[in-house]
N, C-alpha and C positions, 0 to 999 in steps of 0.2 A: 615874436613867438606868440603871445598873447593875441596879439590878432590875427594869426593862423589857427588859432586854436579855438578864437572865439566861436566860432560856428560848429565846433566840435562837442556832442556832450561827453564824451571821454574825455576830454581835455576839461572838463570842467573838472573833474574828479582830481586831478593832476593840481589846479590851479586850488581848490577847496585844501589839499595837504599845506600847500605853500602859506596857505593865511595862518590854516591850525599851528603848523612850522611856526612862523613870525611872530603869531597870539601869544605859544609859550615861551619864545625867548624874550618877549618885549616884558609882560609882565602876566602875575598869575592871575590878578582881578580880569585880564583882559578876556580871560574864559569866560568870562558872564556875556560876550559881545556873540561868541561863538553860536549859541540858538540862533540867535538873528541872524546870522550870516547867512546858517543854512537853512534856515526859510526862505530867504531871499534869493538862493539860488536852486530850493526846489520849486519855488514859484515861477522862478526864471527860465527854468527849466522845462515843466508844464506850458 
C-alpha cells in the first residue's frame, strides 16, 4: 500500500494521520517529533 501510494500526494495526507495515530498512542513526549515530521514531508512534498 505504501508504495502504491508513494507517488500519490493524497496519499501522503492518509499516511501523515497514521504516524500522528501511532505518536499519540506510543507516547505523549513523542508529540515533540511531530513538527519535524511535517516539515519533512512538506519539504518532501515541494
Amino acid at each position: 500500500m505504501f508504495f502504491i501510494c508513494h507517488y500519490s500526494k493524497l496519499c501522503w495526507n492518509h499516511i501523515v494521520i497514521m504516524i500522528i495515530n501511532n505518536i499519540n498512542i506510543r507516547d505523549i513526549s513523542d508529540v515533540l517529533i511531530l513538527p519535524k515530521i511535517i516539515i519533512y514531508i512538506i519539504v518532501v512534498i515541494k
